[in-house]
C-alpha positions as a printed Julia matrix, in Angstrom:
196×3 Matrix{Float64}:
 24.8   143.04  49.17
 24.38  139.87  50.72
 23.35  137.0   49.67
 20.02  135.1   49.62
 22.02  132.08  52.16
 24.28  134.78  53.83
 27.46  133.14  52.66
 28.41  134.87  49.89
 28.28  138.46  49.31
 28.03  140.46  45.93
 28.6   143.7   44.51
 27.05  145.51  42.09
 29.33  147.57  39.6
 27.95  150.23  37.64
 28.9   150.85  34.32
 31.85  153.95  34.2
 31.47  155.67  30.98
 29.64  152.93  29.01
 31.06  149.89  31.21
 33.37  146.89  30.58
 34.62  144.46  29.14
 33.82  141.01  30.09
 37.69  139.41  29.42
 38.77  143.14  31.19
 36.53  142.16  34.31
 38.12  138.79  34.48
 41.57  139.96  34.14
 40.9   142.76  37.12
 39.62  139.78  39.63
 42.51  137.57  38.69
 45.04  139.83  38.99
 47.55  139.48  42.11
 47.62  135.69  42.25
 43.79  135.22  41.3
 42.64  137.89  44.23
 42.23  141.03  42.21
 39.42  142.3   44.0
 38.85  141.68  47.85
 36.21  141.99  50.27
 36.37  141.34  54.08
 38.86  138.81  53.89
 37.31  137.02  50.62
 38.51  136.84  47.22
 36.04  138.12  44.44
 35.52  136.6   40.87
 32.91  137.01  38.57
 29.33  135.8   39.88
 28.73  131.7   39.18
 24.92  131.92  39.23
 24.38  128.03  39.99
 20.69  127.41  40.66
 17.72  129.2   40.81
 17.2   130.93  43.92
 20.49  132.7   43.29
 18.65  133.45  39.81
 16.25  135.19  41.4
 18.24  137.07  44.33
 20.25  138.82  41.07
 17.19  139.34  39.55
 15.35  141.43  42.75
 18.72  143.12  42.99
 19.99  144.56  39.78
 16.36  145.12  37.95
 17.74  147.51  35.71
 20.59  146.51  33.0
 21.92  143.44  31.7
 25.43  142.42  33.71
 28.64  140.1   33.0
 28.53  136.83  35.33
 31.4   134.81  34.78
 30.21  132.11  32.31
 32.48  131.66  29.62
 33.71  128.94  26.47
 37.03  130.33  25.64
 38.86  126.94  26.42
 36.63  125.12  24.3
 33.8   126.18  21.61
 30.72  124.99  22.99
 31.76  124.16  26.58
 30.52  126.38  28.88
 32.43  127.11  32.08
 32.78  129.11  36.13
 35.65  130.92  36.22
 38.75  129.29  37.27
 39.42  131.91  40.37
 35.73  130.51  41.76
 34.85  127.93  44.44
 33.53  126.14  40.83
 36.69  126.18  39.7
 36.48  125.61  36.3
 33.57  123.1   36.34
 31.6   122.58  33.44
 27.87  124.0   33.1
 26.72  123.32  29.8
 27.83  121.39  26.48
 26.91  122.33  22.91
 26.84  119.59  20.85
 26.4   121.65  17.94
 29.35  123.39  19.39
 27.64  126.59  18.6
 27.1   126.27  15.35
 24.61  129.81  14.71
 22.1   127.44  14.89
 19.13  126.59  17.72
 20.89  124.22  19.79
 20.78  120.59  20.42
 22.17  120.43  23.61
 23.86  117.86  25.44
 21.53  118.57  28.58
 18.79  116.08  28.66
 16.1   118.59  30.08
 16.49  121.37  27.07
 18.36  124.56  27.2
 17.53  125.35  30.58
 17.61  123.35  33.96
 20.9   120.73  34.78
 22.61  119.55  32.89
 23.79  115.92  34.08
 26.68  115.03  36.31
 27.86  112.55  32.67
 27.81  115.95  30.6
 29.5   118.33  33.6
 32.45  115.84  34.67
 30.52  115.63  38.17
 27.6   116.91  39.33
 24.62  117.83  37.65
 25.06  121.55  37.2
 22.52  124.36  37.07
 21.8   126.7   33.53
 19.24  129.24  32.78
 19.68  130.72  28.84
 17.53  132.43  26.9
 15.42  130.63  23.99
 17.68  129.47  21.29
 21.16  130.38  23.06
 24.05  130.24  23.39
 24.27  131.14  19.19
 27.51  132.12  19.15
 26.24  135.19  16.8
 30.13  136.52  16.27
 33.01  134.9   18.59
 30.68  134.87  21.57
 32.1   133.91  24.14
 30.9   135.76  27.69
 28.21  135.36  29.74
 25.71  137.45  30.56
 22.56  137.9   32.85
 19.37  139.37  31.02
 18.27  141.17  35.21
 16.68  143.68  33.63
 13.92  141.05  32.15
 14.24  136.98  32.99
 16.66  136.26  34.54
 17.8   134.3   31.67
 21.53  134.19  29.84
 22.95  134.75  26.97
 26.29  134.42  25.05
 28.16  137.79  24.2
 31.77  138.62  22.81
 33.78  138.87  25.54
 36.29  141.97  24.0
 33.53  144.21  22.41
 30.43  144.6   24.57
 30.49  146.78  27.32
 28.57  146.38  30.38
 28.26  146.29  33.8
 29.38  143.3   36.3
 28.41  141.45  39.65
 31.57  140.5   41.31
 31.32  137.7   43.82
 32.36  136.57  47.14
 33.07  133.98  49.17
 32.9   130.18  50.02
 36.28  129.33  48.3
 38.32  126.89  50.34
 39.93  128.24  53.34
 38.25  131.37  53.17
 36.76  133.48  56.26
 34.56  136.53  56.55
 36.69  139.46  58.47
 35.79  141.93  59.94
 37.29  145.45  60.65
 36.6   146.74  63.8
 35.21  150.58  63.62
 34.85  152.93  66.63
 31.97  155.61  66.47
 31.7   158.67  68.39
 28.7   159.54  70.18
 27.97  163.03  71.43
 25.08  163.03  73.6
 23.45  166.48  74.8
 22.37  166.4   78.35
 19.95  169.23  79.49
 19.2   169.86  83.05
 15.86  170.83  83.79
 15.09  171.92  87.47
């Protein structure tokens, strides 16, 4: 589907059998030189959700299950990331500074869990976050993102090689990138009746 600023594009993945993995998802859109999954021309990774209009686009869209976005700390406990295959590129989102400790946290971002955290936190520009009430807990090597659709909107911090689900795979606005189009041809058979 489109998006809500008709630059990027998304698709919705169903789970097959009881879905995927989040670290399987990643490896299938970096596969082939970080372009494992195409679309018109564009390169898909897994969704960056980065403000809250896009929040709510996912959220009219996929109303019915929680889904992986691509969100992740396996560089560094506590230091939440975008997908290095996305226009983000591996920007920072959100700091722990309990660095995930099982505990409520007590966050690096000024404003509380949710909202931006600051450009002196993120390494640049005051980035966008959305979790749930007391996450990410890092309840059990969490570290995956997901989208609660069915409900808020909201995130929350999963293990990336256990829980199955399904997954919004994103597209476009990564440098040098264009929309293409195929050409399709369409047969038309039209019926003419005389009538005298």
């Amino acid at each position: 589907f489109p998006s809500h600023d008709s630059q990027h594009f998304y698709r919705y993945f169903a789970p097959v059998g009881s879905g995927s993995m989040w670290q399987e998802v990643m490896d299938l859109t970096t596969a082939s030189g970080d372009c494992g999954v195409t679309f018109n021309g564009l390169c898909g990774y897994l969704a960056t959700v980065t403000s809250e209009t896009e929040t709510a686009f996912i959220k009219d869209k996929v109303t019915t299950a929680n889904v992986w976005i691509g969100g992740n700390d396996t560089a560094t406990e506590g230091t939440w990331r975008w997908p290095y295959n996305s226009p983000e590129a591996g920007a920072i989102f959100f700091k722990d500074s309990a660095q995930n400790a099982g505990t409520v946290n007590v966050n690096y971002c000024a404003d509380g869990l949710k909202g931006y955290c600051p450009a002196a936190v993120t390494g640049g520009s005051s980035r966008y976050n959305n979790w749930n009430g007391g996450e990410p807990n890092q309840s059990g090597e969490e570290y995956a993102l997901q989208i609660l659709t069915g409900s808020t909107g909201e995130w929350n911090d999963l293990p990336s090689n256990s829980s199955t689900l399904p997954y919004i795979i994103e597209f476009g606005c990564k440098s040098g990138e264009a929309v293409t189009y195929q050409s399709r041809t369409r047969n038309v058979i039209v019926n003419v009746h005389a009538t005298q």
